[in-house]
C-alpha positions in Angstrom: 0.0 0.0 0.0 1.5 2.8 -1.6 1.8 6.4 -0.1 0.0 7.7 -3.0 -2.8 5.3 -2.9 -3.3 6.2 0.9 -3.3 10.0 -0.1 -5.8 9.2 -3.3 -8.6 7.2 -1.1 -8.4 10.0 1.5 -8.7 12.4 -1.0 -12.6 10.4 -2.1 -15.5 10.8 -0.8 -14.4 8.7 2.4 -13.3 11.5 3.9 -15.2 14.4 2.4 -18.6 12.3 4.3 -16.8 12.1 7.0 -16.5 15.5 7.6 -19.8 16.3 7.3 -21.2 13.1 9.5 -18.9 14.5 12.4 -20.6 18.2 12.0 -24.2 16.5 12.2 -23.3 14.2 14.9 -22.3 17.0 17.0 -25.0 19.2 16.2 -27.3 15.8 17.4 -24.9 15.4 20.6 -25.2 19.6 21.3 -29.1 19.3 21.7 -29.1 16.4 23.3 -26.2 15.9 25.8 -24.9 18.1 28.6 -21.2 19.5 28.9 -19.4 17.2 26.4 -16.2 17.1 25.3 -15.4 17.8 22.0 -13.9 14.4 21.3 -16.9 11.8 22.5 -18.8 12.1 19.2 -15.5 11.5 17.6 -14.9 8.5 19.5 -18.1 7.3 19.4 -19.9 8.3 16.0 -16.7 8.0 14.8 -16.2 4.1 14.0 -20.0 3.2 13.5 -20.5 5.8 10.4 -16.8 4.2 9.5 -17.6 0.9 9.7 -20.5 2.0 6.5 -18.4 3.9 4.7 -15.9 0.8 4.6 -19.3 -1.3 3.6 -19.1 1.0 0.6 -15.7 0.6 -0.6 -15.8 -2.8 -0.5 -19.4 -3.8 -2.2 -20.0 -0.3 -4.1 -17.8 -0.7 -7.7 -20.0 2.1 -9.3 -22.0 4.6 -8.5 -20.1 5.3 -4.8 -21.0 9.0 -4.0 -24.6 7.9 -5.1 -24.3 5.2 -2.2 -22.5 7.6 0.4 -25.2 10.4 -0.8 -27.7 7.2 0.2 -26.1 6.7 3.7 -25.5 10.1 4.5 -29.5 10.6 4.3 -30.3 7.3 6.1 -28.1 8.4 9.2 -29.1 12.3 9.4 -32.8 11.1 9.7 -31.5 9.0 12.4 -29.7 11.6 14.2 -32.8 14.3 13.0 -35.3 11.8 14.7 -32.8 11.6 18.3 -33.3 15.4 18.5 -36.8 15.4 17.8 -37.7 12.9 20.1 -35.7 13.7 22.4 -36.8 17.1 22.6 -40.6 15.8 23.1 -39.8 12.9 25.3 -36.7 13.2 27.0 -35.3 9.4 25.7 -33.7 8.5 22.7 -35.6 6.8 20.0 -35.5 3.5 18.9 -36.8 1.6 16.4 -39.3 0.7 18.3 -41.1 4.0 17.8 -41.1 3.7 14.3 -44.5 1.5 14.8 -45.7 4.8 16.4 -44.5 6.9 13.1 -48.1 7.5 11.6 -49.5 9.3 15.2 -47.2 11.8 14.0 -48.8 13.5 11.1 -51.9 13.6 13.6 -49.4 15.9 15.8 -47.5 18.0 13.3 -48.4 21.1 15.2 -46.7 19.9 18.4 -43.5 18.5 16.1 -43.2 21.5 14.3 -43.2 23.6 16.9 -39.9 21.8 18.5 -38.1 22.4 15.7 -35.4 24.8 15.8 -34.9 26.0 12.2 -30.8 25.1 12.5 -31.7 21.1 13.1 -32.8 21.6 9.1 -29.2 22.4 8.4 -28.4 18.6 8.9 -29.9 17.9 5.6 -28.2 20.8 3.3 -25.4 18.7 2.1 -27.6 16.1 0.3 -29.3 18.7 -1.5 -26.2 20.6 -2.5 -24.2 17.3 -3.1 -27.5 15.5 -4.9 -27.6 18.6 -7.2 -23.8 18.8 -8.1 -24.3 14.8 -9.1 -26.9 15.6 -11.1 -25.0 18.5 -13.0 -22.1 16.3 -13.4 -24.0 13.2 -14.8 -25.5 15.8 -17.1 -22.5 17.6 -18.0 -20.1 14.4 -18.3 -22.2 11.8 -18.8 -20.7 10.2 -15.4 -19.8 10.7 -12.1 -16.0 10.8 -12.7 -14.6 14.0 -12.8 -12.8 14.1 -16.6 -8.9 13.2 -15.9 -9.2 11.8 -12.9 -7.5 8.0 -12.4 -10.0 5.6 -10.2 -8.1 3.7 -7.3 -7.9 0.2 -7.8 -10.4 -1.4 -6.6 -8.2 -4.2 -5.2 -5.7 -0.9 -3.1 -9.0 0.8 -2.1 -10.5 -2.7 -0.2 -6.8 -3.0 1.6 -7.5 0.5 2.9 -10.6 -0.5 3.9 -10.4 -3.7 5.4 -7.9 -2.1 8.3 -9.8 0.9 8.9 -13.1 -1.4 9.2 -11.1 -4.2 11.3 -9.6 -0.7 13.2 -13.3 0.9 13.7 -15.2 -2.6 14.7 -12.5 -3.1 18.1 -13.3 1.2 18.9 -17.1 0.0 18.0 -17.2 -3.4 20.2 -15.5 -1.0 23.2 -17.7 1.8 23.1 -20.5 -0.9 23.2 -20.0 -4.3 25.2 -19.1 -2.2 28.6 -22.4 -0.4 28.6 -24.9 -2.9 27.5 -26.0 -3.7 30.8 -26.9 0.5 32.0 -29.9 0.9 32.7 -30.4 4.5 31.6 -31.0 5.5 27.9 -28.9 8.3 27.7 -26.3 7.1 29.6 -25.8 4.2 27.0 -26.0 6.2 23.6 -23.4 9.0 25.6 -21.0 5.7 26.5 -22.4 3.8 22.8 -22.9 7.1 20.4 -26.3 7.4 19.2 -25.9 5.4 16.0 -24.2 2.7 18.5 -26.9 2.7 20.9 -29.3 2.7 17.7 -27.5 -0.7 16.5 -27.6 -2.3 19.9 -31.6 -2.2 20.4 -31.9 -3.6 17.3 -29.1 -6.2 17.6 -29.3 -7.2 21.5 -33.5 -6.6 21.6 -34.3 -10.0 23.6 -37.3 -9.7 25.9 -36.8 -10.7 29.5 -38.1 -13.9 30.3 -41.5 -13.6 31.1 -42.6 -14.8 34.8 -45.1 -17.9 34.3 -48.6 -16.8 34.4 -49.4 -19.3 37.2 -46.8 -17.4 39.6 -48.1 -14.1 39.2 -51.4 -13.2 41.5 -52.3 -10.5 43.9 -50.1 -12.2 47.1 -47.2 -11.2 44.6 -47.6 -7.9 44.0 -48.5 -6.7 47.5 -45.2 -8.6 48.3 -43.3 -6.5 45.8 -45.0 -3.5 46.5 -45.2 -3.9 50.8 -47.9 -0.9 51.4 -48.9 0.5 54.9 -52.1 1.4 56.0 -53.2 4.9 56.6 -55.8 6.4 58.8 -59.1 6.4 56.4 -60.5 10.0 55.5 -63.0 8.2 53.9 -65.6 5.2 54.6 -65.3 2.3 52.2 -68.0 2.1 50.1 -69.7 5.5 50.6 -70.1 6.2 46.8 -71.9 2.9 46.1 -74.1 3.5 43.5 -73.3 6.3 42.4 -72.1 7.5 39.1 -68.6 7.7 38.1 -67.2 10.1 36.0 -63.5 10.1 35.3 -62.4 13.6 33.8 -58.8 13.5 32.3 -56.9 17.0 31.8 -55.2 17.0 28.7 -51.5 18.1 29.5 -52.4 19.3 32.8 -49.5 19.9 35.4 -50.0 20.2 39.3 -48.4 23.3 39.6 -51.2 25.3 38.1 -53.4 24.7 41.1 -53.3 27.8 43.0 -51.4 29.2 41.0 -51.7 33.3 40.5 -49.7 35.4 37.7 -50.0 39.3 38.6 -53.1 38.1 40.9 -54.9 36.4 38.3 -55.8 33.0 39.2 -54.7 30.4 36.4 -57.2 27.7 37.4 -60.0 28.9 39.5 -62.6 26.4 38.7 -60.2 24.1 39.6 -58.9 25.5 42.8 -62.6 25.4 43.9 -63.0 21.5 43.0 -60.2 21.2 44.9 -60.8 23.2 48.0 -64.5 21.2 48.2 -62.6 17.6 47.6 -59.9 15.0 48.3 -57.2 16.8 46.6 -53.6 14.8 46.3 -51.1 17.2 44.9 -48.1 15.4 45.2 -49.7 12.9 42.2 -47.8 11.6 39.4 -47.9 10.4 36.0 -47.0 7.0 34.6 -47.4 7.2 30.5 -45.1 6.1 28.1 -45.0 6.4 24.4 -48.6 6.6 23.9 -49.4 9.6 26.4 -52.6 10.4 26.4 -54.0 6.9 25.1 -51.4 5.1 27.5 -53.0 7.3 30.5 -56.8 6.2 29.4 -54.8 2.6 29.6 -52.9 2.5 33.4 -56.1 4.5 34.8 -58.8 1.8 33.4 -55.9 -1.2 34.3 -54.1 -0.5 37.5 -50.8 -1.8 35.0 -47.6 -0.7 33.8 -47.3 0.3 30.3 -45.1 -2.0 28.2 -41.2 -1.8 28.1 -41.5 -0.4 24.6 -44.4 1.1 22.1 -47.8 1.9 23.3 -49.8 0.3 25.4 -52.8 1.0 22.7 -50.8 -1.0 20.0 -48.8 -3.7 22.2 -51.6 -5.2 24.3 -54.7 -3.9 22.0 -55.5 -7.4 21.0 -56.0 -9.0 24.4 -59.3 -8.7 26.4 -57.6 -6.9 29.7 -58.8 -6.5 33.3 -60.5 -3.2 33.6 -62.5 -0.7 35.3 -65.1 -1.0 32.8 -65.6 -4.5 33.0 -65.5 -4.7 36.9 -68.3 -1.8 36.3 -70.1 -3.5 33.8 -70.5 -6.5 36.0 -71.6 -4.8 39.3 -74.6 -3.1 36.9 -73.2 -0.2 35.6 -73.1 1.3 31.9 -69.4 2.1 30.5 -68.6 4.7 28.2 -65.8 7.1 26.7 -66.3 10.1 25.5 -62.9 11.5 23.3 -63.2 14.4 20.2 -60.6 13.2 18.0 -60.7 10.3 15.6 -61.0 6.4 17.2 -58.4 5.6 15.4 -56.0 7.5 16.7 -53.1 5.8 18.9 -55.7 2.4 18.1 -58.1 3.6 20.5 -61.1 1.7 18.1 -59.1 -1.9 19.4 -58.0 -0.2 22.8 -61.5 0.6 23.9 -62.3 -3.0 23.0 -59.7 -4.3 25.2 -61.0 -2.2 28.0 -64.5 -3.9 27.5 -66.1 -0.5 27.2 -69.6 -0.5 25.9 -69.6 2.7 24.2 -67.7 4.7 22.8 -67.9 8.8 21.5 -65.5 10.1 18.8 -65.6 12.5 16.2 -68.1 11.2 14.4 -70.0 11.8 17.4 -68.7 15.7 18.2 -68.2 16.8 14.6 -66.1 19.7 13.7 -67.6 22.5 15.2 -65.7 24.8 17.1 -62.8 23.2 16.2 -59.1 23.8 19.0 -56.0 21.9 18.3 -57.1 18.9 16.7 -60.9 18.5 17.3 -64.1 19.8 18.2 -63.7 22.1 21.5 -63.8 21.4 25.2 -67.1 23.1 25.1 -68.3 21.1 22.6 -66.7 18.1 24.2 -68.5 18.9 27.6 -71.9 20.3 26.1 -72.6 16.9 24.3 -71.3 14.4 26.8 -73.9 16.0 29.3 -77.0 15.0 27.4 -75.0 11.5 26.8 -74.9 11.2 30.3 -78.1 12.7 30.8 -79.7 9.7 28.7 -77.5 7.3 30.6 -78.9 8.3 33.9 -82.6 8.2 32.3 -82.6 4.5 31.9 -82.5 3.5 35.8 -78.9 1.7 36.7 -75.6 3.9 37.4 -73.0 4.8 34.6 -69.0 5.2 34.7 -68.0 7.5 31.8 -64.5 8.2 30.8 -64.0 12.1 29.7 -61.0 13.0 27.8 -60.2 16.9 26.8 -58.6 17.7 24.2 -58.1 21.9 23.4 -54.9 22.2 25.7 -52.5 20.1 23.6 -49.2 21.2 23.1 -48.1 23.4 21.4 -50.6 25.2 22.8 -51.7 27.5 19.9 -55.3 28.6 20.7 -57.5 30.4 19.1 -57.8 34.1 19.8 -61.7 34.0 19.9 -60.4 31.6 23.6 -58.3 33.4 25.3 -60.0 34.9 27.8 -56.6 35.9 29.9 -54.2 38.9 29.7 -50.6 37.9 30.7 -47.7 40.0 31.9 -45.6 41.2 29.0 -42.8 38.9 29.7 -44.8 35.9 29.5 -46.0 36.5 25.9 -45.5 34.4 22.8 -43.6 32.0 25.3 -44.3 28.1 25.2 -44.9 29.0 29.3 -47.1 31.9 29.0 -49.1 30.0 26.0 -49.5 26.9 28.2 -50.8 29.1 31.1 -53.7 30.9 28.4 -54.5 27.3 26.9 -55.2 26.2 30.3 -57.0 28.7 31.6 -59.5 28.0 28.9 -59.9 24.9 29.6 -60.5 25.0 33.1 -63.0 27.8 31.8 -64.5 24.6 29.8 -64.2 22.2 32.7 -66.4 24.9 35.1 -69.0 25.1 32.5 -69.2 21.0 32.6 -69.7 21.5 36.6 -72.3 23.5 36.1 -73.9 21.2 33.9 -73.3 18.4 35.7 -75.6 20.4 38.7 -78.3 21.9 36.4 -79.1 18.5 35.1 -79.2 16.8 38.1 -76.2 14.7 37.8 -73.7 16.1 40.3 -75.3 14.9 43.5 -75.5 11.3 42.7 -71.6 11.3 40.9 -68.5 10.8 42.1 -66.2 13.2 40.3 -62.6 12.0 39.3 -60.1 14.5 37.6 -56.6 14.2 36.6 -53.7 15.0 34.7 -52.9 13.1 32.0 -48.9 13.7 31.1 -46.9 16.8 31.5 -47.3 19.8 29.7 -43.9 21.3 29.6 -41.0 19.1 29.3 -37.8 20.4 30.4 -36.1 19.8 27.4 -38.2 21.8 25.2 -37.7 24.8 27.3 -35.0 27.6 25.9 -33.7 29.8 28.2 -36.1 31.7 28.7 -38.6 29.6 29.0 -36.7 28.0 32.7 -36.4 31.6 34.0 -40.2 31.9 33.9 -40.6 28.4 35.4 -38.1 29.4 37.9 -40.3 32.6 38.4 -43.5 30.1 39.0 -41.9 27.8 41.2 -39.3 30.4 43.0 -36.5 27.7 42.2 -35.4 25.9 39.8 -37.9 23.6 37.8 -37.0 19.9 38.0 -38.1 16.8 37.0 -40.1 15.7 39.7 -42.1 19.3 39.3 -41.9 18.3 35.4 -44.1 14.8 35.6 -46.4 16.0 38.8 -50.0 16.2 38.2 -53.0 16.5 39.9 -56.0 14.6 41.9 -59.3 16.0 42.5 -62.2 13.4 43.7 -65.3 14.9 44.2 -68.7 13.7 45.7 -70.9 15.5 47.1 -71.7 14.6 50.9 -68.8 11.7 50.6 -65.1 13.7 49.6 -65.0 16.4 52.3 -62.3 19.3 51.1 -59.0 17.6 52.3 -55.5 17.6 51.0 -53.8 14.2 51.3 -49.9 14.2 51.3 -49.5 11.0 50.3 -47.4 10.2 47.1 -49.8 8.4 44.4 -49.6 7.7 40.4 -52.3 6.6 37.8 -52.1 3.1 38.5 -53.8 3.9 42.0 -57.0 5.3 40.2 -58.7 1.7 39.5 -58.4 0.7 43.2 -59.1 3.7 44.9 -62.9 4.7 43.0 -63.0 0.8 43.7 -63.0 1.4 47.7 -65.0 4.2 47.0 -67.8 2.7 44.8 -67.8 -0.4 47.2 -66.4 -3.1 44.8 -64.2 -6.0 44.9 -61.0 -6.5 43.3 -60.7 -9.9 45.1 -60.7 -11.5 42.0 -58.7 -8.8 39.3 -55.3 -8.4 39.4 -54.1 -5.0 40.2 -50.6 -2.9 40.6 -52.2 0.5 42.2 -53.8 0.8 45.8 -56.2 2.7 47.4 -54.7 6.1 48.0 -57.4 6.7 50.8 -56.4 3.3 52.9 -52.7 2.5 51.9 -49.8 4.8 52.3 -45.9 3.5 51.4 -46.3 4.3 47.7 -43.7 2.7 44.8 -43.8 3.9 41.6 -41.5 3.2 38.9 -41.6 5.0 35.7 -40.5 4.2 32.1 -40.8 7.1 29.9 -40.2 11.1 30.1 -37.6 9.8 32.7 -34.8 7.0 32.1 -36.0 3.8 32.7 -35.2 2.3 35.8 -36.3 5.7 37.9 -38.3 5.3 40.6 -40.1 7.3 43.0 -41.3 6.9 47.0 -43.1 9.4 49.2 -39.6 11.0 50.0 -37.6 10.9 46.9 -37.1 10.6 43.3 -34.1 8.0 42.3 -32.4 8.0 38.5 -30.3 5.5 37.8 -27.2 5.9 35.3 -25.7 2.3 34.9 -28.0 0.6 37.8 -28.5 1.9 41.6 -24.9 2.1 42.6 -23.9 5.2 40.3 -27.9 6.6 40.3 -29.1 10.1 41.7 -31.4 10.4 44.5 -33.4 13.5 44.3 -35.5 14.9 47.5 -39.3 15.3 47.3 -39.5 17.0 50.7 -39.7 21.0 49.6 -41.8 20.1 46.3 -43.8 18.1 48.3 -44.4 21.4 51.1 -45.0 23.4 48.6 -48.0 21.5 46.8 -49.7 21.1 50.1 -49.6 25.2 50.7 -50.6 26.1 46.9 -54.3 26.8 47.2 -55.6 29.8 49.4 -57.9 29.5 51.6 -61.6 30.4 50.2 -61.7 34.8 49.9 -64.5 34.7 52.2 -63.9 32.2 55.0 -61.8 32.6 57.9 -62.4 29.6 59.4 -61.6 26.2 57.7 -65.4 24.9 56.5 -66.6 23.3 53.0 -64.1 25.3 51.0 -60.9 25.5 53.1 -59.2 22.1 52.7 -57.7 20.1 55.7 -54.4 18.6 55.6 -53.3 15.1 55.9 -49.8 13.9 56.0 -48.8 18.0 55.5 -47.6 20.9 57.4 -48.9 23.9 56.8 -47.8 27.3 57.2 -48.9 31.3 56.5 -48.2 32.7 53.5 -46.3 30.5 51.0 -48.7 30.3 47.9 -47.6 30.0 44.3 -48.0 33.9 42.6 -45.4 34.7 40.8 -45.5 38.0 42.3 -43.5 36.9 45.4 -41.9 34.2 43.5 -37.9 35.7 43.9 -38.6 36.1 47.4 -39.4 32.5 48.0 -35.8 30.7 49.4 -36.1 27.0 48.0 -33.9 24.5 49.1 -31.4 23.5 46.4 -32.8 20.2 44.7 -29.5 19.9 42.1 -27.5 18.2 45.2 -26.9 14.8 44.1 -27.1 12.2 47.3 -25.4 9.0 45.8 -26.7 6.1 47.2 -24.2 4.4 49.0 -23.4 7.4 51.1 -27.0 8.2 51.8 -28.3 5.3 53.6 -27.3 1.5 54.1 -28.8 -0.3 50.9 -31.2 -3.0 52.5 -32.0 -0.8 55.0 -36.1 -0.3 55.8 -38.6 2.4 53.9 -39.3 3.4 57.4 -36.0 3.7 58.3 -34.5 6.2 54.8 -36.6 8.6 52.9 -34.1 7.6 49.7 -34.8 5.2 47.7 -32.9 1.6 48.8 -31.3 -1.0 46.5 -34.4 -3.3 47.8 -37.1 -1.0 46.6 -35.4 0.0 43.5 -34.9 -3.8 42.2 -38.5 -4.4 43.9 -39.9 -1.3 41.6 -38.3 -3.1 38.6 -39.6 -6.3 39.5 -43.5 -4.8 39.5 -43.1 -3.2 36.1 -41.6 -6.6 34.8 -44.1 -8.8 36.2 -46.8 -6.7 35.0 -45.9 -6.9 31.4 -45.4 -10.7 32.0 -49.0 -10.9 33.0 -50.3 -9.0 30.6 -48.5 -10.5 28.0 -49.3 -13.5 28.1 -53.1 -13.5 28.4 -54.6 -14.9 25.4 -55.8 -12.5 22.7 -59.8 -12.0 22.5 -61.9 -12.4 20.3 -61.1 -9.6 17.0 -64.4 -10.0 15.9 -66.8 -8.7 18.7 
C-alpha cells in the first residue's frame, strides 16, 4: 500500500462524508447531551458511520458517492429523529417507535413547533451534493470527474479492510461495557447514538416472562409492601353512584393555586379542589402513547409496556379493567374523546378495556374546532346529554372524559383566550401553556355546572386528573426556565416536570382535604373501587387505594430514564444501575404543593371550601403567585445524594426517605411482572 494510494482514497468521498457526518453528529450530541467534550462524538460516532463507509468501498464498484449520498440521508434522519424525540420525550428513539410513526402526522403542530430552524441544516449537504451529481452526470455523462484516475479497486479494499477491522475493536468498546446501563442516555453517551441505535436492534431479547401461574395479587402486594393509613374516607360510601373520570389533557400540578400578577390560572379548579380529596403530590406514569397510554394505566391498574404503546402492544388482548369490573356490578361504560378512534388504536383499545360505548368525532363533529378536534365546550356540552340519557334509563354509569383543546403546542384560538398575561410571559411556550389552560378550566367549570343543572352532580362521584406533562424540560429555551423558575421560585426539576393533579369529588362523601401521600395513575382503578364499594378480590391490580394504603412505589418508564423510581420521599435516576444513580429529595416540592391553594376569599375559618391537611404541614403565606416568587428561598434540589453514602442499601422504607437498593430492584420487579401478565393472556376475540 502505496503512499500515493493512501493519499488518493483519502482524497474520495471517504473523507469528504466524514467530515460532514462528524458536524451533524455534534449538532445531534449539542441538543441532546450536557457538557461534552469535543472528542466523545468522535470517539463514538466515529467508528460506526466508518464501519458504512468501509461497507461502501468494499461492495460499491459504481456509483459510490450515489451510495455515500444514500447513507449520509439514512443516518441524518436518524440523528434528526434523536433530537426530535428527544426534545418531546426526554429518551432517545429506537426503532421501536417507528410502529408509532403514523400518530405523528396527527401531531405535526406539536413537532413543528420543537423544531429549531438550524436542526434543518443537517440535511443541506444532500441537497447541494444530490444537485452537483446531477450537473455532473449531465454535464459528463458520469460521475468521474474528466482526468481523474480511479483507485484500484483491489488498493482501495486493503484501505478499507484495516480501517473497518480498526473501527469494529473502537465499536465493540464503546459498546460491550455499557450494555447492561440501565439509563438511555447514559448508554447512547457511552455507545454514540448510532451505537446505541445498532444495539436495540441487535441485543432486543425480551426478558423472560414470569409464568402466568406465579403471578397473582399475594405477589404484587409482596413486591409493593404498602402500609395502612388512617381512612378520611368510609369504604363504600359512593356505592351506586355515578362515576365520571375527567382527564386533563397536559395538565401539570403546579397550576393549582397558582396566581400570575393576581390572576388565578385555574380557578374552577382551585374550587374543586378546596371542596374535595385533593392529592397534589400525584404523578404520571405514561409512556410512548401519552394520552392513550394514560386512558390505559387508569382503566388497568398496569404498567405500560417496556416499549411502544400500550394501545398497539396489548390492544388485541381482552384486559382486566375498570369498565368490566363496572359492567358487571350493573353499571353502563362509556368514553367520550373528540378526535378520531383511530388514533393511537383507541377503536381496538377501547375493546380491550371492555367499554360498551364509545364517543369520537363522528359523534362531536367539527364545530368549534381547538388543536385537533371539536372544543372542550363542545366536548363537555354533548357528553352531558349522553350522560343525561344514561342516567334516564334507571342503573348507574361510569363514563371516561378526555379533553382535548390544551395540547401542546398550545396554539389557541384568539376568539379563547379569555386571559391577559404579563408582557414577559408573551408568545412563550410558558405563557401559551398558562392561556390554553386557563380556557380549559374555563370549559371544565362550565361541565360542573352542567353536571348540577341536570341533576347529575349529587348522585356522581367526580374524578379529575392530569394526564402527562405539559412542559418538558427539554423543550424549554432559556427563557422559558427563567419563567418556570419565576412560578416555582426555584429551579424547575423533574419531579415538578411529571407531577400532576387529583381531585375526587362527591358531594356529601369527599370532604375538602388535602392528602400528602405520594400516588400515580395506577392507584386510580383501586381507589374509586373502595369508593364505589367493589371488589378487586378476583382482578389483578398494581395500584392501591390512596385513601387506605400509604408507602407508595412507583416506577416509571418514559419522560424519565428507565429504571427511575419514586417513594413518598424521593425521586431515584439511575445511570448504569442503583450504585452510580441520583437520588433526588421530594420534601420542599412536596411542602410546597400542600400550601398552593388559598384559603376560600371569604372564610376565615376552615369549612366546606378550606381544605384540611393530611400527611402535611402547613404554614402562613407560602402560595404560588409569581409576584413573590424571587422572594421564596427554596432549598437547592441539584445536590446529588449518591446512594451508598445516603443510607445503608437494604435498609427499611421506614427507616430512609431515599430510595434503597431493595425497593429499586422491587420497583423493577413490578413493572416486569406486569408486562409478564399481561403479556401472556390470550388474545380476545377480534371479531366482537
Amino acid at each position: 500500500m502505496s503512499r500515493s494510494s493512501l493519499g488518493r482514497f483519502l482524497s474520495g468521498p471517504f473523507i469528504l462524508f466524514t467530515v460532514i457526518m462528524m458536524i451533524k453528529s455534534s449538532l445531534a450530541w449539542i441538543v441532546i447531551f450536557d457538557d461534552i467534550p469535543v472528542w466523545k462524538p468522535l470517539l463514538t460516532e466515529l467508528p460506526l458511520i466508518w464501519i458504512c463507509f468501509c461497507l461502501i468501498e468494499w461492495f460499491a464498484a459504481k456509483r459510490r458517492m450515489w451510495a455515500y449520498l444514500g447513507l449520509d440521508l439514512l443516518l441524518s434522519g436518524i440523528f434528526f429523529a434523536a433530537i426530535m424525540y428527544y426534545k418531546y420525550y426526554g429518551v432517545i428513539v429506537n426503532y421501536h417507535a417507528l410502529a408509532q410513526v403514523n400518530q405523528v402526522t396527527a401531531v405535526k403542530s406539536s413537532m413543528f413547533s420543537l423544531l429549531d430552524p438550524y436542526y434543518l441544516f443537517i440535511f443541506t449537504d444532500i441537497i447541494v451534493i444530490g444537485g452537483i451529481l446531477i450537473r455532473r452526470r449531465i454535464r459528463h455523462g458520469g460521475l468521474e470527474l474528466p482526468g481523474r484516475i480511479p483507485l484500484e479497486k483491489r488498493t482501495r479494499r486493503r484501505i478499507a479492510s484495516v480501517i473497518l477491522v480498526l473501527s469494529l475493536v473502537v465499536c465493540l468498546l464503546n459498546i460491550y461495557p455499557n450494555r447492561a446501563s440501565m439509563n438511555e442516555l447514559i448508554q447512547a453517551e457511552q455507545m454514540g447514538i448510532l451505537g446505541y441505535e445498532a444495539f436495540t436492534i441487535l441485543a432486543d431479547r425480551p426478558k423472560k416472562p414470569v409464568p402466568l401461574e406465579a403471578i397473582d395479587q399475594n405477589a404484587v402486594n409482596e413486591l409493593k409492601q404498602t402500609t395502612s393509613v388512617p381512612a378520611v374516607v368510609e369504604a363504600g360510601a359512593a356505592k351506586g353512584r355515578n362515576v365520571i373520570v375527567l382527564q386533563l389533557e397536559s395538565f401539570q400540578n403546579f397550576l393549582i393555586g397558582l396566581e400570575v400578577d393576581g390572576q388565578e390560572v385555574t380557578p374552577n379548579l382551585n374550587e374543586l379542589a378546596r371542596k374535595s380529596l385533593y392529592f397534589p403530590n400525584f404523578y404520571q406514569q405514561v409512556g410512548q402513547g401519552n394520552t392513550s397510554d394514560a386512558e390505559f394505566v387508569v382503566n388497568t391498574s398496569f404498567y405500560i409496556p417496556p416499549n411502544g404503546a400500550a394501545s398497539t402492544v396489548y390492544a388485541s388482548k381482552e384486559l382486566p379493567s375498570l369498565p368490566r369490573l363496572m359492567g358487571a356490578n350493573g353499571y353502563q361504560t362509556a368514553t367520550f374523546h373528540t378526535n378520531d378512534v383511530h388514533f393511537w388504536n383507541r377503536d381496538q383499545l377501547y375493546q380491550a378495556l371492555g367499554f360498551d360505548h364509545y364517543y369520537d368525532l363522528k359523534y362531536f363533529g367539527t364545530e368549534d374546532t381547538v388543536a385537533f378536534s371539536a372544543s372542550d365546550e363542545v366536548l363537555y356540552a354533548k357528553t352531558l346529554d349522553k350522560l343525561e340519557e344514561m342516567q334516564a334509563s334507571g342503573s348507574p354509569f361510569y363514563a371516561q372524559v378526555i379533553s382535548m383543546s390544551a395540547h401542546h403546542p398550545y396554539e389557541l384560538p384568539e376568539r379563547k383566550v379569555d386571559m391577559t398575561l404579563p408582557e414577559r410571559f408573551k408568545n412563550t411556550l410558558p405563557g401559551n401553556y398558562l392561556v390554553s389552560q386557563h380556557y380549559a378550566d374555563k370549559a371544565v367549570g362550565t361541565f360542573i355546572e352542567g353536571l348540577k343543572q341536570r341533576g347529575l352532580w349529587d348522585n356522581s362521584l367526580l374524578v379529575v386528573y392530569g394526564d402527562h406533562l405539559g412542559l418538558p424540560i427539554y423543550s424549554l429555551d432559556k427563557d422559558d426556565k427563567a419563567l418556570m423558575k419565576e412560578i416555582y421560585g426555584r429551579e424547575y426539576t423533574s419531579a415538578d416536570m411529571i407531577n400532576i393533579p387529583l381531585i375526587i369529588s362527591s358531594p356529601g362523601v369527599a370532604p375538602g382535604t388535602q392528602l400528602g401521600q405520594i400516588g400515580g395513575q395506577v392507584d386510580i382503578l383501586p381507589t374509586i373501587a373502595g369508593l364505589t364499594g367493589l371488589s378487586l378480590e378476583n382482578q389483578l391490580h398494581f395500584g392501591q387505594d390512596l385513601l387506605r394504603e400509604g408507602g407508595n412505589l412507583l416506577p416509571e418508564r418514559y419522560y424519565l430514564p428507565s429504571g427511575s423510581v419514586l417513594n413518598d420521599a424521593s425521586l431515584f435516576i439511575p445511570k448504569t444501575g442503583y450504585g452510580d444513580g441520583t437520588h433526588y429529595s421530594l420534601e420542599e416540592a412536596a411542602a410546597r404543593n400542600m400550601l398552593a391553594l388559598k384559603p376560600a376569599v371569604d372564610d376565615s375559618a376552615q369549612d366546606e371550601a378550606t381544605p384540611a391537611m393530611v400527611n402535611g404541614n402547613a404554614e402562613e403565606g407560602n402560595t404560588k403567585d409569581v409576584h413573590a416568587a424571587d422572594t421564596v428561598k427554596a432549598e437547592d434540589q441539584t445536590e446529588d445524594h449518591q446512594p451508598e453514602t445516603a443510607q445503608d442499601e437494604n435498609s427499611s422504607a421506614a427507616s430512609t426517605p431515599y430510595i434503597t437498593k431493595e425497593q429499586y430492584e422491587r420497583a423493577l420487579e413490578l413493572i416486569h411482572l406486569s408486562n409478564s401478565y399481561l403479556s401472556q393472556l390470550p388474545d380476545r376475540n377480534q371479531d366482537q
